[in-house]
C-alpha positions as CSV (number, residue, x, y, z in Angstrom):
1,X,-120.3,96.6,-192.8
2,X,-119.2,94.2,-195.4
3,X,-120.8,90.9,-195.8
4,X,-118.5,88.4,-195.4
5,X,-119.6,84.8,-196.8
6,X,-118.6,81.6,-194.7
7,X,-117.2,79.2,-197.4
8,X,-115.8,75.8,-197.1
9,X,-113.3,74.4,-199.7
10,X,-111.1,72.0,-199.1
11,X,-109.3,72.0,-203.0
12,X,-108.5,75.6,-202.7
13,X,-104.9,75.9,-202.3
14,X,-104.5,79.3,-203.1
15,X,-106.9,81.0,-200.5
16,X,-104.7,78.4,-198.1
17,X,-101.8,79.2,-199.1
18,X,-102.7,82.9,-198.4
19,X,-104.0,82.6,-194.8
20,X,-101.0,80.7,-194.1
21,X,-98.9,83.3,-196.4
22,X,-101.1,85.8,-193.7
23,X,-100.4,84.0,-190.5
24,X,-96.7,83.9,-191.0
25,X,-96.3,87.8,-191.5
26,X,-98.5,87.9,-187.9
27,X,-96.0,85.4,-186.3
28,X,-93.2,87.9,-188.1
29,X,-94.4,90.7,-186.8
30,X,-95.0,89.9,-183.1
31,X,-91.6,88.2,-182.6
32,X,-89.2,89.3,-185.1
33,X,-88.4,86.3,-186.5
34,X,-89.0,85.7,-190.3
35,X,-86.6,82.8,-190.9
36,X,-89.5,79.9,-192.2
37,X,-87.8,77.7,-194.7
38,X,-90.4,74.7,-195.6
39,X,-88.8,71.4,-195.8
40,X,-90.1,69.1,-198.1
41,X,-88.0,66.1,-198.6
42,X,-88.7,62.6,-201.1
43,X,-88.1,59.3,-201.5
44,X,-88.3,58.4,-205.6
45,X,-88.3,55.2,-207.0
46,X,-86.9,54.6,-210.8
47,X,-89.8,55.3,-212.4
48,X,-90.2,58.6,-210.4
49,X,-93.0,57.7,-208.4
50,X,-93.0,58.9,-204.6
51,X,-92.0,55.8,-202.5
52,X,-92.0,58.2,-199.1
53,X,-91.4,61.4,-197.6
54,X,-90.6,64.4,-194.7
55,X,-92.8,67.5,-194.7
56,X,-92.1,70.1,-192.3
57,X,-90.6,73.8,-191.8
58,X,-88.1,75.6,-190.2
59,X,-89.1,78.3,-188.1
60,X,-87.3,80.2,-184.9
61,X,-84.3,77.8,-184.7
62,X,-86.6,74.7,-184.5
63,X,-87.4,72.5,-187.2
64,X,-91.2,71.3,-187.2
65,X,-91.5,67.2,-188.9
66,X,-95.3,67.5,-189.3
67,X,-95.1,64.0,-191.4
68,X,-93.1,61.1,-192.4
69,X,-94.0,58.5,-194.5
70,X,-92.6,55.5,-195.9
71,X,-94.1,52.9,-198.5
72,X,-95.0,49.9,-196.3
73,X,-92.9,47.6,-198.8
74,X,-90.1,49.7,-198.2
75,X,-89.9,49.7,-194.4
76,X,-87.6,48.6,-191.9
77,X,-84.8,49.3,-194.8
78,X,-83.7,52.5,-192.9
79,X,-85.0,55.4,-195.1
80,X,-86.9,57.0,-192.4
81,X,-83.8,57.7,-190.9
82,X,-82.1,58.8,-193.9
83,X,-85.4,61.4,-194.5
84,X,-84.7,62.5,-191.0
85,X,-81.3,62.8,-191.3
86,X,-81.7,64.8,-194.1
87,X,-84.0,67.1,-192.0
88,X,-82.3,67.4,-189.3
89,X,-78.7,68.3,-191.4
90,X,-80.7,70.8,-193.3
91,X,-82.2,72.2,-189.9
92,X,-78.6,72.6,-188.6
93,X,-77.0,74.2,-191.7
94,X,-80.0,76.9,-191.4
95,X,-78.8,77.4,-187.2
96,X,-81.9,75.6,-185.8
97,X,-81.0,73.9,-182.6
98,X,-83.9,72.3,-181.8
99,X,-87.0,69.7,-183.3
100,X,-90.1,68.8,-182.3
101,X,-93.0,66.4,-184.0
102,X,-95.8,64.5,-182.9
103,X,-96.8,60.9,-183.1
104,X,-100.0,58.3,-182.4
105,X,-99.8,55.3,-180.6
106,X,-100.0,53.2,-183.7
107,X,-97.2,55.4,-185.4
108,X,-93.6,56.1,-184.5
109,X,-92.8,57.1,-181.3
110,X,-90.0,53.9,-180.5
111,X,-88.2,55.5,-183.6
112,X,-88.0,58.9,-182.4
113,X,-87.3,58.0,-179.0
114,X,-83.8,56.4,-180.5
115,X,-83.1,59.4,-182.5
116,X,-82.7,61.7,-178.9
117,X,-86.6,63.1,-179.1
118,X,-88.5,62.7,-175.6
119,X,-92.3,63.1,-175.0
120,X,-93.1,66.5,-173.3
121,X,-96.9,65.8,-173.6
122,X,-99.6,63.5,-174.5
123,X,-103.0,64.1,-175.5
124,X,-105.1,61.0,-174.2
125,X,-107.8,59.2,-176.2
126,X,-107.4,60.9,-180.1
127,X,-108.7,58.9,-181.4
128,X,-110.7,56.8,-178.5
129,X,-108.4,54.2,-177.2
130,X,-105.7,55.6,-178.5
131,X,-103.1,58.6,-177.4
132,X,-101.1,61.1,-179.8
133,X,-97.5,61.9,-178.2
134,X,-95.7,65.4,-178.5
135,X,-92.0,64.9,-178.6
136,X,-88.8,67.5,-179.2
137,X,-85.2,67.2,-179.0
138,X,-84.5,70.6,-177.2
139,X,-80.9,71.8,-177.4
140,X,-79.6,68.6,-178.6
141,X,-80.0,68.7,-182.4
142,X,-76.3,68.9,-183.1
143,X,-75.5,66.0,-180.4
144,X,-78.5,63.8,-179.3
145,X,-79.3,63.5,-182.6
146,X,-76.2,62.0,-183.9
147,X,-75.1,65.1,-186.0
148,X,-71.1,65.3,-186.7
149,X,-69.0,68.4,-186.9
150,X,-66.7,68.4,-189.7
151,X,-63.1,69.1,-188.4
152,X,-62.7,72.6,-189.7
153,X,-65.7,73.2,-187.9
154,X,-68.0,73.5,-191.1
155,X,-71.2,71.5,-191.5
156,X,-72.1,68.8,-193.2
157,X,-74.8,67.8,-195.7
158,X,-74.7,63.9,-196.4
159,X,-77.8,63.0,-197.9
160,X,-79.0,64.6,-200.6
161,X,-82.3,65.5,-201.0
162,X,-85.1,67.7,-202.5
163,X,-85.5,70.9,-199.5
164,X,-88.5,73.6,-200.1
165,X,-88.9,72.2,-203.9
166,X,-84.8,72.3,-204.7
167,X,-82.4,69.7,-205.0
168,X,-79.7,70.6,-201.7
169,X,-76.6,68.5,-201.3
170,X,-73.4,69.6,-199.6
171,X,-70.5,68.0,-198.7
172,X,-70.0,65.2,-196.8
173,X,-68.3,64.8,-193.7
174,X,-67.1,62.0,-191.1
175,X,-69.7,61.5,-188.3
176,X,-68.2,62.0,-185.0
């Protein structure tokens, strides 16, 4: 048998990259479904520098927000809903119909609640004293979440924004 060494290193994004790169084909394989688009969305100030941010993927029809984050001088100014809106118009051109994300006590979870996610578990205590909240918008990403149908039926992109390392802006449309 081959020995196998036990190595931890946290600054290696390659071997991550590969496992993940790994993981992915073993999700593929058991369910058919091959469709991850990551979604990787910026806030940039004038000099360039990152004022904020979405991270996330698109996998089996559901878009994933794994983190949002916006400079504190630059909150309450409404760019975590553009970010999200952005997602979530991205995640409905690429025929997801669904989003789910997870919060902490301390974070978020007011905002999502407006935006049409509900809580559909809660893990008490992480960290003590505190809870972290599992929320999704099932079924609803085209309504609930505020999305508008152009009238021809087409979709449409509104903000622009920088999706899986590419600059994506589409038309836009009237919001129903």
């Amino acid at each position: 048998m081959e020995k196998v060494e036990l190595l931890f290193d946290p600054d290696n994004t390659l071997a991550a990259g590969y496992v993940g790169d790994r993981l992915s084909m073993f999700n593929s394989s058991r369910t058919g479904k091959s469709d991850y688009y990551p979604c990787k969305i910026f806030l940039k100030g004038e000099k360039g520098e990152t004022l904020g941010g979405l991270l996330g993927y698109l996998w089996s029809d559901w878009l994933f927000v794994s983190t949002l984050w916006v400079d504190e001088a630059l909150r309450g100014q409404g760019h975590a809903t553009r970010l999200m809106d952005a997602a979530e118009d991205y995640a409905r051109q690429r025929g997801c119909h669904s989003a789910h994300l997870d919060t902490h006590t301390w974070q978020a979870r007011p905002f999502y609640e407006k935006r049409g996610y509900e809580v559909f578990a809660t893990l008490d205590d992480y960290p003590p004293g505190h809870k972290k909240f599992f929320l999704r918008a099932c079924e609803r990403i085209g309504q609930a979440l505020g999305f508008g149908f152009a009238r021809d039926g087409g979709l449409g992109l509104v903000v622009s924004a920088m999706v899986g390392g590419h600059s994506r802006a589409g038309p836009a449309t009237a919001r129903s």
